[in-house]
Structure formats: structure tokens, C-alpha cells
MINU-131766 format. One record per residue (C-alpha): residue in three letters; x negated, y, z negated. Coordinates in steps of 0.001 Angstrom, whole numbers. Example, Ala and Ser with C-alpha at 12.3 -4.5 7.8 and 13.67 -1.06 7.14 Angstrom:
BEGIN
rest | px | py | pz
Ala | -12300 | -4500 | -7800
Ser | -13670 | -1060 | -7140
END
This chain:
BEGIN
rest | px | py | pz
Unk | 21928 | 33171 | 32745
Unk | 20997 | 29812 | 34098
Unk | 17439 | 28661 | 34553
Unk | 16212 | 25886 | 36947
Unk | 13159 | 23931 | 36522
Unk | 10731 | 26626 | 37872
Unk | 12286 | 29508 | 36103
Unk | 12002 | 27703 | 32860
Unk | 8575 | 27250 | 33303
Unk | 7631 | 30593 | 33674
Unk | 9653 | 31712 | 30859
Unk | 7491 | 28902 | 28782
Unk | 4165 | 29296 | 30447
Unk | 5041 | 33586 | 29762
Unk | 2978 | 35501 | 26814
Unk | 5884 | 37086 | 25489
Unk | 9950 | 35821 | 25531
Unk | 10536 | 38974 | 24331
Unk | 12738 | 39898 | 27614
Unk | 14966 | 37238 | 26960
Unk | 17839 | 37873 | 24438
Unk | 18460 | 34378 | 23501
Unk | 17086 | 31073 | 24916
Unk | 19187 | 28969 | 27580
Unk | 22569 | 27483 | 26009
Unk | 21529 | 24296 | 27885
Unk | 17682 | 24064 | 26187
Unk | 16412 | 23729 | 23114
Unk | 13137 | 25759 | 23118
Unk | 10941 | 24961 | 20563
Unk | 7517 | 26714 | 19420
Unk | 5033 | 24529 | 18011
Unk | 1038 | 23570 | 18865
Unk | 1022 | 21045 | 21116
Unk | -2720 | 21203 | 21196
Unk | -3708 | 17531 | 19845
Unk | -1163 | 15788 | 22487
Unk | -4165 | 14050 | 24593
Unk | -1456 | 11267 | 25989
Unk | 2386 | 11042 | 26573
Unk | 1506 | 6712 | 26861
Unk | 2938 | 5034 | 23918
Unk | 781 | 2160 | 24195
Unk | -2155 | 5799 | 23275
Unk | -899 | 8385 | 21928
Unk | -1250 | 8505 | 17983
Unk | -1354 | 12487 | 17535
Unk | 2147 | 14269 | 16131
Unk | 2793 | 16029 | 19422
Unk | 2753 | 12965 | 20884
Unk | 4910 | 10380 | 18579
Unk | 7148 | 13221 | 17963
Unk | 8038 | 12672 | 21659
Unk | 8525 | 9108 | 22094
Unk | 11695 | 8266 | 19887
Unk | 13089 | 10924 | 22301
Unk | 11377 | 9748 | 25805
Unk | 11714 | 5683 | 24974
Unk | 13453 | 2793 | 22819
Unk | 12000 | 259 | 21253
Unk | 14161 | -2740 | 20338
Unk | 15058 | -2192 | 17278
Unk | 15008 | 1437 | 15406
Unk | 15181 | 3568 | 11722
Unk | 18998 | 4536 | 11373
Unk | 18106 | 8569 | 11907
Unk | 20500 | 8996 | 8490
Unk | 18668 | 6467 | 6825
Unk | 15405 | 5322 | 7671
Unk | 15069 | 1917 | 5685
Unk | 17871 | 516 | 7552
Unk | 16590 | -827 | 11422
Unk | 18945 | -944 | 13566
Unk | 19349 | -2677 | 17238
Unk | 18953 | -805 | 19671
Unk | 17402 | -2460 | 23427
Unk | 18270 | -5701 | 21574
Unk | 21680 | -6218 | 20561
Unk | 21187 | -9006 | 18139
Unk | 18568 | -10845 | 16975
Unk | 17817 | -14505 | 15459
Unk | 14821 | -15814 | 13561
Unk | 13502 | -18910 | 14160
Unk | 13492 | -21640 | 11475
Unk | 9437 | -21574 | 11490
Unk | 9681 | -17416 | 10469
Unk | 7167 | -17113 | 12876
Unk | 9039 | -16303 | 15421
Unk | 12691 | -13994 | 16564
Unk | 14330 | -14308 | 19687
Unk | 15822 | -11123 | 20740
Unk | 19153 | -10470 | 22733
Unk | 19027 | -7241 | 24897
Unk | 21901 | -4928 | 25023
Unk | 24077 | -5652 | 27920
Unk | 23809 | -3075 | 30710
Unk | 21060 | -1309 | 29570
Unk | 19250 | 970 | 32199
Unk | 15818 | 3137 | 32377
Unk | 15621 | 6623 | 33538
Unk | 14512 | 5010 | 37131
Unk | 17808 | 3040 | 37032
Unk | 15816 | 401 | 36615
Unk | 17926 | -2653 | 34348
Unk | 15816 | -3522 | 31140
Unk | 14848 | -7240 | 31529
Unk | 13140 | -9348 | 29537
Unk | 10051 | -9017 | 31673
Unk | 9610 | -5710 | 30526
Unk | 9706 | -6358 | 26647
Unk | 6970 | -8848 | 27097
Unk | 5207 | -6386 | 29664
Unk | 5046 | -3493 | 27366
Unk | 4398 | -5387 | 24018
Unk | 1606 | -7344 | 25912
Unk | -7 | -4163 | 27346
Unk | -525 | -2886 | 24053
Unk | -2804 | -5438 | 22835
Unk | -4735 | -5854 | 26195
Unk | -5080 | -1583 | 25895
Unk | -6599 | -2210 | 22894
Unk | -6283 | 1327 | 22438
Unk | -5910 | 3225 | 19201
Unk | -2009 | 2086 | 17788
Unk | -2640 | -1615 | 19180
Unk | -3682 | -2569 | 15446
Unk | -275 | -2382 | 14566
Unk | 534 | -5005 | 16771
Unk | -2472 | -7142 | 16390
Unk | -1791 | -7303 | 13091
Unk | 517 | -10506 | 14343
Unk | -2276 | -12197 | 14930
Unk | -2246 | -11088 | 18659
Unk | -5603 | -10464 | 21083
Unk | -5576 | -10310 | 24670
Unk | -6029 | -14053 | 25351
Unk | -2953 | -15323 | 23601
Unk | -267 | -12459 | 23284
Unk | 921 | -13640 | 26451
Unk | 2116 | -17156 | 25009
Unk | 3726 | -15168 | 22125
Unk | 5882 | -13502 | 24472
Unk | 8519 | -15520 | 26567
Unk | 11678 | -15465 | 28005
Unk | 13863 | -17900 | 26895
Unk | 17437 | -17018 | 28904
Unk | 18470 | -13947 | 31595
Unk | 18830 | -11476 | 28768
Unk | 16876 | -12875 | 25864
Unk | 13078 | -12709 | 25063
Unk | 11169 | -14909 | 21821
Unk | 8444 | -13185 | 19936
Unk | 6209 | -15509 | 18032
Unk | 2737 | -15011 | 15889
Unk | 497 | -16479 | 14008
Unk | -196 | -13920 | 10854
Unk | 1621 | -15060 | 7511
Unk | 4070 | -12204 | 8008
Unk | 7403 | -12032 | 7583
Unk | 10458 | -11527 | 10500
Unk | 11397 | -8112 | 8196
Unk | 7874 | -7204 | 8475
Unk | 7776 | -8050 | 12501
Unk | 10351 | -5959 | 12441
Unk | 9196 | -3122 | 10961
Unk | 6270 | -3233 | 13458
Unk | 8502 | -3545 | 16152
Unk | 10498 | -395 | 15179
Unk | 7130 | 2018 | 16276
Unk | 6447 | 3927 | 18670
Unk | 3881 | 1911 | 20009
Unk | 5994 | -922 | 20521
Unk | 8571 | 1473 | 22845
Unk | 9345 | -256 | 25883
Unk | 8650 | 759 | 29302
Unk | 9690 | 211 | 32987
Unk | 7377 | -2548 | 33998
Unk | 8560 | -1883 | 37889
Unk | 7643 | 1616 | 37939
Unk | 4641 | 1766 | 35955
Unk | 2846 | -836 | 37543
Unk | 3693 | 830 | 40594
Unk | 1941 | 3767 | 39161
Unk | -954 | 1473 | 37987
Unk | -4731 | 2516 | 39217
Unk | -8119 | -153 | 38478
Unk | -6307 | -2616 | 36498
Unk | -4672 | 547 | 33895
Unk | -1527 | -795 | 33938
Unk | -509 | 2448 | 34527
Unk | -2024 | 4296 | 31654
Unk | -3442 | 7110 | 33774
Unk | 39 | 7670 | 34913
Unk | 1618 | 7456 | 31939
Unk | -482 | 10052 | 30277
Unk | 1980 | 12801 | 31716
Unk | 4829 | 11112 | 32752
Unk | 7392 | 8662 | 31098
Unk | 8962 | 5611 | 32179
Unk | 11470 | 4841 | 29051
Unk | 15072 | 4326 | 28572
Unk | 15495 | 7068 | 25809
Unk | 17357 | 9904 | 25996
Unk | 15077 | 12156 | 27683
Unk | 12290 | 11647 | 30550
Unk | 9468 | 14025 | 31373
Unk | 9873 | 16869 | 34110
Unk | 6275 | 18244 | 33378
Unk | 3665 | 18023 | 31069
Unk | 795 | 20454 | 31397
Unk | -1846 | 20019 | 28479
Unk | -2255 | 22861 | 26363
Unk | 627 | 25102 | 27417
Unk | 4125 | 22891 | 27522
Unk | 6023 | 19889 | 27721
Unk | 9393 | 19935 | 29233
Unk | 11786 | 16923 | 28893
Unk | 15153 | 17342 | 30983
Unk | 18508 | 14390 | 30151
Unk | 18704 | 11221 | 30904
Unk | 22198 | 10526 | 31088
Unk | 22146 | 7132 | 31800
Unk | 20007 | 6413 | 28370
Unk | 22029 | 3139 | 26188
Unk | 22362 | 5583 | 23293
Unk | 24168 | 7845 | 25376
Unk | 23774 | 10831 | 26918
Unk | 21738 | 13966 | 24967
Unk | 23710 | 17069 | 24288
Unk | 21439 | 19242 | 26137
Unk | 20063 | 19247 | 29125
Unk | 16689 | 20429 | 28498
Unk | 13773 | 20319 | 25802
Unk | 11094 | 22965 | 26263
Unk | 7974 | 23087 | 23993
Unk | 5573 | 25476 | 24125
Unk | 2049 | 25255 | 23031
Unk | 1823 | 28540 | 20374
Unk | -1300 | 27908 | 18501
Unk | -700 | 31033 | 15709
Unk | 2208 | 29923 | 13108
Unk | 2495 | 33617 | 12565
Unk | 3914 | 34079 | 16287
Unk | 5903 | 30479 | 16255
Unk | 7703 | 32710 | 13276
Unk | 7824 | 35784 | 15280
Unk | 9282 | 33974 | 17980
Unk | 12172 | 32174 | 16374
Unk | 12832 | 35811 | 14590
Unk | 13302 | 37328 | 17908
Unk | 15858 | 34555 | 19639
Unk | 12967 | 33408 | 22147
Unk | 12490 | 29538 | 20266
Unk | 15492 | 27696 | 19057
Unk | 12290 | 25568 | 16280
Unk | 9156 | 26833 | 14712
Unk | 7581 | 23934 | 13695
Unk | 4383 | 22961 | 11878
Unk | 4673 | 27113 | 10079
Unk | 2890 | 27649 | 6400
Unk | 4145 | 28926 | 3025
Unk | 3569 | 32467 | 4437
Unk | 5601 | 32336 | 7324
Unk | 8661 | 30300 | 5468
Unk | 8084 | 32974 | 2428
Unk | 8888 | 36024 | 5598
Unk | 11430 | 33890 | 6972
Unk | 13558 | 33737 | 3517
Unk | 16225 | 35869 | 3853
Unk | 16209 | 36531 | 7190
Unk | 19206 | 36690 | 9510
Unk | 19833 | 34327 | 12184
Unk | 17526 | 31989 | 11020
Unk | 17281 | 28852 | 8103
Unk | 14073 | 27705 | 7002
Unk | 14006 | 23715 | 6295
Unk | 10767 | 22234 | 4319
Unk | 10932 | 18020 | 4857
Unk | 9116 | 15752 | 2962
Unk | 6636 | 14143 | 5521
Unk | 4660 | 10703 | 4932
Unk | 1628 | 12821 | 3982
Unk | -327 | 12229 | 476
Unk | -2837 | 14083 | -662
Unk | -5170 | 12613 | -3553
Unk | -8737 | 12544 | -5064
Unk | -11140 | 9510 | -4376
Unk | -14102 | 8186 | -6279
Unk | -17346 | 6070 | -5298
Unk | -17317 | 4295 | -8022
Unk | -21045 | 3490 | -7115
Unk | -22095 | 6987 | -6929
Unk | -22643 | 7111 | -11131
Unk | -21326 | 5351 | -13848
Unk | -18821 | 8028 | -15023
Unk | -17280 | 7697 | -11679
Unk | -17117 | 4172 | -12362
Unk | -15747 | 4486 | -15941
Unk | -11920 | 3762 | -15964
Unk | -11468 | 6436 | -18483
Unk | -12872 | 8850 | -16281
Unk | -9838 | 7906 | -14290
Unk | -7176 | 8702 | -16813
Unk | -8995 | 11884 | -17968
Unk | -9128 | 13095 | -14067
Unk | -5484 | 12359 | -13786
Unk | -4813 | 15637 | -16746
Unk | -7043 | 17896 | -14598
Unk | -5339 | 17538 | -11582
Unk | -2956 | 20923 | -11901
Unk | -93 | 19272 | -10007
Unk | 2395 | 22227 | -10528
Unk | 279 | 24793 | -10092
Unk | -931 | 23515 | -6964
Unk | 1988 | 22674 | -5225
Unk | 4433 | 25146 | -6455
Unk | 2091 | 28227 | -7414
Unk | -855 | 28231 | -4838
Unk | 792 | 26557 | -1729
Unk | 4666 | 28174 | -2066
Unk | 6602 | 24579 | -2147
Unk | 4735 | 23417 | 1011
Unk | 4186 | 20142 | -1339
Unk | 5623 | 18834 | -3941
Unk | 4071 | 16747 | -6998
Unk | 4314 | 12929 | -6353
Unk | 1680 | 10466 | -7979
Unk | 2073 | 7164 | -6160
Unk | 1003 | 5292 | -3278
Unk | 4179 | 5147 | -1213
Unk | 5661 | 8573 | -176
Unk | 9346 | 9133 | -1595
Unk | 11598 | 7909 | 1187
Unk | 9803 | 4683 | 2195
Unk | 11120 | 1398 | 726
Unk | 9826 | 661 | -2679
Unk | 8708 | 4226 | -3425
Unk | 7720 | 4696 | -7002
Unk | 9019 | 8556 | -7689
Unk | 7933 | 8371 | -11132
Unk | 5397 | 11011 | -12312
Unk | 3986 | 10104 | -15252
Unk | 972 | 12502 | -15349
Unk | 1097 | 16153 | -16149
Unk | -2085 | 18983 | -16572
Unk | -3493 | 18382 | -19737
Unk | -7137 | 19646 | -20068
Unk | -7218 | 18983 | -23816
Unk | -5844 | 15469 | -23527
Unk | -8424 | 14999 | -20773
Unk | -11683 | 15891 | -23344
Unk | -10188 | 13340 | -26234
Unk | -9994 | 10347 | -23541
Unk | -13837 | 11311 | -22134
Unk | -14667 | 12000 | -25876
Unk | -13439 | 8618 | -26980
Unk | -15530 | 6728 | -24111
Unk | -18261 | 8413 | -24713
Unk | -18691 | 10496 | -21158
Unk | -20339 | 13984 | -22008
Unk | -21393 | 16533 | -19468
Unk | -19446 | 14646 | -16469
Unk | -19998 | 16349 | -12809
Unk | -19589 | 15154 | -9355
Unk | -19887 | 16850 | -5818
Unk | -16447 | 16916 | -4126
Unk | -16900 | 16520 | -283
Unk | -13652 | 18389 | 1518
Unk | -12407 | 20142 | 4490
Unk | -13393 | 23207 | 5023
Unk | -10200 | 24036 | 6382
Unk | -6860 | 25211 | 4419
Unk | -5033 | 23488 | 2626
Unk | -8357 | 21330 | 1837
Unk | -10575 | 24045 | 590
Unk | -7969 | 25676 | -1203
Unk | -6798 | 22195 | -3271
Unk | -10168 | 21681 | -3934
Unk | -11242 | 25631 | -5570
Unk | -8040 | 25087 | -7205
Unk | -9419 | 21653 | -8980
Unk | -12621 | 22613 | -9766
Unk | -10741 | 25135 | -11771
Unk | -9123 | 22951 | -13697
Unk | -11462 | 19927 | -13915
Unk | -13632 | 22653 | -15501
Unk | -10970 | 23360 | -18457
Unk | -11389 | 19852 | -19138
Unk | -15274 | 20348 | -19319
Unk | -16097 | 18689 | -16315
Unk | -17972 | 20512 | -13396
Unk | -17015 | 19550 | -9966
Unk | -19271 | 21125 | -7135
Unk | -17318 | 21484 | -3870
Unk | -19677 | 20552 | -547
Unk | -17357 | 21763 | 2313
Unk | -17808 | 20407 | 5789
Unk | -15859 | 19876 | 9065
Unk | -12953 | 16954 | 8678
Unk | -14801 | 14580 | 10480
Unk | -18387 | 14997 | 9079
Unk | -16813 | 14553 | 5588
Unk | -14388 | 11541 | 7233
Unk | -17578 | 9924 | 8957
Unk | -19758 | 10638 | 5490
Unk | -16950 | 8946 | 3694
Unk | -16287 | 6161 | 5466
Unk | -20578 | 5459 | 5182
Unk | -20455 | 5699 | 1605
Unk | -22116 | 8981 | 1176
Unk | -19854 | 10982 | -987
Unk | -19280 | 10772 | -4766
Unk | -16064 | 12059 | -4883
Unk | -13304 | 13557 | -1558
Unk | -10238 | 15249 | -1261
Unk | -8177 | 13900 | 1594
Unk | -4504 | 13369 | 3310
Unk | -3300 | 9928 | 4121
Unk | -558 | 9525 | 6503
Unk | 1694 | 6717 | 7624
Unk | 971 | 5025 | 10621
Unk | 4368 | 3388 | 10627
Unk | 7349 | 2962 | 8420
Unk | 7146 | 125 | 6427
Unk | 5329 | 222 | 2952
Unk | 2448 | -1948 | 4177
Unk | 1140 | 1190 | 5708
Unk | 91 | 2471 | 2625
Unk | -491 | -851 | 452
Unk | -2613 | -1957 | 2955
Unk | -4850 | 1183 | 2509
Unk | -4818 | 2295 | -1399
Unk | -3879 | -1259 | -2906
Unk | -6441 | -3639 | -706
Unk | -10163 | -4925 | 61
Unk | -10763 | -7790 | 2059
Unk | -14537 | -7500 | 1423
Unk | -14474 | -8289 | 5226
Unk | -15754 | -4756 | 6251
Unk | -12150 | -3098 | 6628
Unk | -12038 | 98 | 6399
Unk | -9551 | 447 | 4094
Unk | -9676 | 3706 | 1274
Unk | -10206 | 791 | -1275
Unk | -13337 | -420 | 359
Unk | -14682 | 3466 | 824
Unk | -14437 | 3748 | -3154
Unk | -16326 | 247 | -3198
Unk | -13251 | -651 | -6062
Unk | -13399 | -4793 | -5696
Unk | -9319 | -5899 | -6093
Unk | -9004 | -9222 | -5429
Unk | -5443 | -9765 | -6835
Unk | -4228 | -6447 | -5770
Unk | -5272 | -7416 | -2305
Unk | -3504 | -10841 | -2589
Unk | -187 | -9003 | -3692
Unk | -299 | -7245 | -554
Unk | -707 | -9659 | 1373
Unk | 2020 | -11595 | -379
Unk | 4515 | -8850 | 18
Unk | 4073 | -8958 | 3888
Unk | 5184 | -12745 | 3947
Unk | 8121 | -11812 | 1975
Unk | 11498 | -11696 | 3444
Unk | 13801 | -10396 | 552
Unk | 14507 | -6992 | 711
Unk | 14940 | -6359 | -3550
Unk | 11825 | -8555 | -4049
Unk | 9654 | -6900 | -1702
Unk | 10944 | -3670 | -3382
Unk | 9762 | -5200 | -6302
Unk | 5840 | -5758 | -5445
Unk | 5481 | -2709 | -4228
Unk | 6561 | -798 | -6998
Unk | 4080 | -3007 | -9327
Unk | 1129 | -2040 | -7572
Unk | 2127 | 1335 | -7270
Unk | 2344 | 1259 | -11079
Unk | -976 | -103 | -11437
Unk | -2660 | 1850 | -8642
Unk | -1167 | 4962 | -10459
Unk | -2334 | 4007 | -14210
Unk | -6096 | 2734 | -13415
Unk | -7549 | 3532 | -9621
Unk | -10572 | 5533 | -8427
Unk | -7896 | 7794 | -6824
Unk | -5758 | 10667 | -8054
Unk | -2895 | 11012 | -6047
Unk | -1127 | 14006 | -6407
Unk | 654 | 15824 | -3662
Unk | 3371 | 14674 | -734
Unk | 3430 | 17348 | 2049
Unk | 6434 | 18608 | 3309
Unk | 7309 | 19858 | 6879
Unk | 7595 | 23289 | 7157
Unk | 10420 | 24247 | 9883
Unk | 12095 | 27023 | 10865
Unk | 15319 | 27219 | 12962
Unk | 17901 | 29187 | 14261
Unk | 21345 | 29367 | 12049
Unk | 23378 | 28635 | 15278
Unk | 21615 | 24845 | 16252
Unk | 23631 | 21908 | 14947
Unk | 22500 | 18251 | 14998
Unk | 19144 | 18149 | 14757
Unk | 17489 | 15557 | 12770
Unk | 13786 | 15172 | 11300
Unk | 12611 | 12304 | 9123
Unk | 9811 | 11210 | 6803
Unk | 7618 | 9727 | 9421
Unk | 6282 | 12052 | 12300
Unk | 8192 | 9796 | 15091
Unk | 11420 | 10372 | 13194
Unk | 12287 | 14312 | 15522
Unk | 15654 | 13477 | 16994
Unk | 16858 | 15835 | 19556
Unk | 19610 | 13965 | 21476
Unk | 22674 | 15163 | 19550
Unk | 21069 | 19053 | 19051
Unk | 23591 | 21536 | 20169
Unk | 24053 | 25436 | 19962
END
């Protein structure tokens, strides 16, 4: 049966697929909640529904190879050059490349969109600021220098393989300047617009967005990567994980995303169907205020917490392999990731090393989430902390009055998720590993734990170039984060997907941008 525009609508916007044998052969439907997508604008939108979107809606000019991650690749810009200052690149676009509109990318509209960002100054635009751009002079870092060739220069002590990394984020996509400026209201440049529409070269555009109920992205086949398999995308907002599953079960959603261990546990076995579970830029760890008591202070107390965290038992016993055991700073499959795991559940080893410093009757209140996995982690460690004869008291809360308590200091110990705001190990150096004492908030400055050398080595491994070296520095501060820090880190997440046996080519990654649907087929 073939379905137009309208007709697929309905059959998303519909409480049931259950009429429908199959989905389309020329859409990929896909059942996830889309509830947290507030804005389709790159220059805004920092919530998963909303990145997951953009690597398929817009380019940027250079790219993660979808295969492997750690190598960018060109992809608006053909070639590249850094200057002899290495503060600056001048970028070469890829000949004959076109927008959805038809609409040839120019240079005008690399320094548009990149410039837009930081005059935004919405909630991604510290990834590019972190050049050393503001609205008064990101326009002088941005020029073209020939028909086809733009120069970006800063003024940060950062290298060109950092800029790069930057550059390869969502946020620094690329957009039609001509047709969203046409779309601009009050000075937005075009924001409003943008919210629900698209204006990219990728290999999709928007047909409709309604909040809360679907986003449907139809071909463009005029994109420079080529032209997408499919004609259609169709996701539809399912809030319940237990119907996503139902759904994909029945033939009526080609993905379940976003599902838990229950659902992939009923899905095992099933015909028609293969459940995937990708590790995901997600850590989840314990953090101390170290100025909340001296035990929490006490480096021993530390090592000691690092037996009572139940690693195994968490991730592979209580959750059902929706996480697996990793103890460093940089999630396995970012550059430089330590995937050593030195630390194993060892209450009795725990009481010698608080014995030997002299800590007796240890407790602290652990602030968490009152929402699963959170509480469920944290009942889980205040089991085992307790084998080790320390008594943890869990104070549950919604995320963001423990986030807002946190970040004010009031907490003596939390249980929390950090997640990768783009792909390039700075993400996470610059949160676990520094403290600029200059009121960032960085996770370092919430456990008020005073690194000044640690916070010069990442800065440091910014300015470097070298690929092995960099490599290098971040693996020696993930080795001394992981043997003597106020945190316990303990858990990666991974992405729990379900899809049907007959879809070939899809592709998800680490980071939450990395969903690539152009070369899907069924």
C-alpha cells in the first residue's frame, strides 16, 4: 500500500497500528519518546530527540566516520589547511554542494551559521565559545578568503584537532542563510522558524513536526552525501517503553528505542525482531563534598568506597546488561579511553583500608533521583556500603532539586549520570579532571576537590595537536582520577534498541548525535 504525506500522519498520530500488517516499504517508522524535543534549531536544541535528528537533517563541515567515530572526516569542506599561527584553518567547501532549498552552500553561510550560534547564546553555544568567541568579535573570526573557501580563527590556546572536534557537533551544522533569514522574525535570525522546520543540506528535511506526537522527515535527494535509501522517517512520540516493545512485536515500528532491561529481556527470543544494547557516552558514578566531613575528605575513604561499589551486581544482576562496569572518566569508544577496571566489590578489603586510617562509624546522606535507574543504584549501594560497615542514608528528590542542591554545595554525597556534550575527550576532562577556581561549574568544583595540576593537564591536552600524545594525557589523568578522586565511577550506560530482523543499514554510535538513517533499508 502506498501512503502520502497525510495518510502517514494519521497512521502516526493513530492510538493503535495494529490495522496495519507491516509499516510502509518506503518509511522507516520508529517508536520512541520524543517528549524532551523543545527545538528542531541546531544553534538550541541539546535534548536526545533533538541531536538525534540533526546528523540526519544537516552537515556540518567536517564529521565522525559513522564506522569509526575518532576519525573526522570532510564533509561540506572538502579539504582543509591550518594556518602556520594554529590559530586558525581555512576550509575548502565541497564543490557543488546544494541545500534542500537548492540553495548552493557558500561561504556566507558557514560564517552565518557558526556566527549565529554565539550571538544565540543559547544553551550548546559554549561549545563554540570555548574559541574564545562572544558576540562582538566572532564576526572577525569568520571570513571568506576566496569563492569557495572560508578561514576560521580564535583566540583560546586550542589546538586545530581540537577546533575540529568542535566543529564536528551538531551545533556547529550549517544552515541556509537565504532561507532562514527569510524566515527570520525581531532580530531571531530565524530561530522561531527553525524550531519546526529545517534548512540543512543533510540527507533528510522536515515535512512536519508537531510537539509531543511526531516528527516526520521525508528525502532530500539532492543532499552531498547522496541520496537516503528511504523516502521517509516517521517517529512517533510513545511515552510507555512497554508499548514501543509491543509495537515493534506487532510490525507497526521498524525501532523501539530508548526500551529497559524488561522489555529487551521479552524481546529475547522473539521472532522477527533483534534486540541491540549500544554503549552510549553515559557514566554513572558517586561524588563526594569533600567539605561536608572529614571522612569524606579522607583519601582513604576514597579507596575503601571504590570496594563497596557492587559493580557486577549492579550492572549485570539488578539492571539486566543495560550497563556495563567501566571505572574511568572517558566512556570506552572516545579517544584515549582508559578500559581498565582495576576495582572489584570487596567489603572486607574496604574495612582494613578505613581500619588502617583510622575512620570508624563512617555515614553520609546520598542525595539521588528519585526516579529509576537512580533510586535503584542507590538501594543497591547502601547495601553494600553497609557490608563494608559504612551507613549511607539515601535522601531522594526530583533530578533537578538534587542537580540545583548539588551544584549549591548542599549535599554530602550524589549519585548522578554524566553525558557527553560532544565527541572529543575534553568533554569529560574538562568536567571530572578540572577547577579553575573561577566559579565553573565543573563536577570538580561541586566536590570543592582543589586540582591545580590536573586542571593544567587539561588544559595542556587541548593545545596539543598529536594524536598518540594527546592519547597519552588523557589516559594519565584518567589513571589518577580513577586511583584517588572524590568520585566513584562505576557504570557506562548502554542504549537499549529494538529492531526488526528485516532493516539493514542502520547505524547508532557512542554519542547521542551519532543515529544514522540515510543508508537504512528493508
Amino acid at each position: 500500500m502506498k501512503y502520502n504525506v497525510p495518510s502517514m500522519i494519521a497512521l502516526a498520530l493513530a492510538t493503535s497500528f495494529s490495522a496495519y500488517a507491516a509499516t510502509p516499504p518506503d518509511t522507516l517508522v520508529i517508536a520512541q519518546s520524543i517528549d524532551d524535543a523543545s527545538s528542531l534549531d541546531p544553534a538550541q536544541g541539546f535534548e536526545l530527540t533533538s541531536v538525534q535528528a540533526f546528523t540526519n537533517l544537516y552537515q556540518r563541515l567536517v564529521q565522525s566516520d559513522p564506522k569509526n567515530p575518532i576519525d573526522i572526516q570532510p564533509t561540506l569542506a572538502s579539504n582543509w589547511q591550518a594556518g602556520a599561527d594554529n590559530r586558525s584553518m581555512t576550509f575548502t567547501l565541497r564543490d557543488g554542494a546544494k541545500f534542500a532549498s537548492g540553495n548552493p552552500v557558500r561561504p556566507e553561510d558557514v560564517i552565518f551559521s557558526l556566527s549565529r550560534v554565539v550571538k544565540l547564546n543559547l544553551e550548546p553555544s559554549f561549545i563554540l565559545t570555548q574559541l574564545g568567541w562572544t558576540p562582538e568579535n566572532v564576526d572577525a573570526s569568520l571570513k571568506k578568503v576566496g569563492p569557495n573557501q572560508v578561514q576560521v580563527s580564535w583566540s583560546a590556546n586550542v589546538s586545530p584537532t581540537y577546533v575540529l572536534s568542535l566543529l564536528s557537533a551538531p551545533v556547529a551544522s550549517i544552515v541556509d542563510e537565504k532561507t532562514v533569514m527569510a524566515n527570520q522574525k525581531k532580530n531571531d535570525y530565524g530561530n522561531q522558524w527553525l524550531i519546526t522546520h529545517s534548512a540543512g543540506s543533510g540527507p533528510f528535511q522536515i515535512r512536519r513536526f508537531i510537539p509531543h506526537e511526531v516528527l516526520l522527515m521525508s528525502a532530500n535527494p539532492t543532499s552531498p552525501g547522496g541520496a537516503p535509501k528511504l523516502k521517509n522517517v516517521l517517529i512517533k512520540n510513545v511515552p510507555e517503553p512497554a508499548a514501543r516493545r509491543l509495537l515493534l512485536e506487532q510490525g507497526d515500528a521498524d525501532i523501539a528505542r530508548n526500551l529497559g532491561a524488561d522489555q529487551m529481556a521479552a524481546l529475547k527470543g522473539k521472532a522477527g525482531v533483534k534486540p541491540l544494547a549500544i554503549p552510549m557516552a553515559s557514566l554513572y558514578y558517586m561524588q563526594f563534598n569533600i567539605d561536608a566531613s572529614p571522612a569524606l575528605k579522607n583519601p582513604a575513604f576514597w579507596e575503601a568506597s571504590r570496594y563497596l561499589f557492587d559493580y557486577n551486581g549492579i550492572a549485570n544482576d539488578l539492571l539486566k546488561g543495560q550497563f556495563q562496569v567501566h571505572q574511568s572518566f572517558l566512556p570506552e569508544g572516545f579517544l584515549g579511553a582508559l578500559n581498565e577496571n582495576p576495582y572489584t566489590y570487596d567489603p572486607a578489603k574496604a574495612k582494613q583500608i578505613l581500619e588502617k586510617a583510622g575512620l570508624t562509624n563512617v555515614s553520609f546522606k546520598l542525595s539521588v533521583s528519585n526516579q529509576p535507574p537512580y533510586l535503584d543504584i542507590a538501594q543497591a549501594l547502601q547495601a553494600s556500603f553497609a557490608k563494608g560497615g559504612v551507613k549511607v542514608e539515601l535522601i531522594p528528590g526530583i533530578s533537578t532539586e538534587v542537580a540545583t542542591n548539588v551544584k549549591a554545595h548542599k549535599y554530602e554525597a550524589t549519585l548522578n549520570a554524566w553525558g557527553a556534550d560532544y565527541f572529543d575527550p575534553n568533554t569529560n576532562a574538562a568536567a571530572f579532571a578540572y577547577n579553575p577556581e573561577d566559579g565553573s561549574t565543573t563536577l570538580a568544583m561541586r566536590s570543592n576537590w582543589h586540582i591545580p595540576e590536573l586542571t593544567k593537564q587539561v588544559i595542556a591536552a587541548t593545545a596539543e595537536s598529536d594524536k598518540a600524545k594527546r592519547v597519552e594525557m588523557y589516559q594519565a589523568m584518567q589513571r589518577e582520577v580513577q586511583k584517588s578522586s572524590p568520585y566513584v565511577i562505576g557504570l557506562q550506560a548502554r542504549n537499549l534498541v529494538a529492531v526488526r530482523d528485516n532493516l539493514q543499514g542502520y547505524v547508532q554510535g557512542i554519542n547521542p548525535d551519532m543515529v544514522y538513517y540515510s543508508q537504512v533499508t528493508k
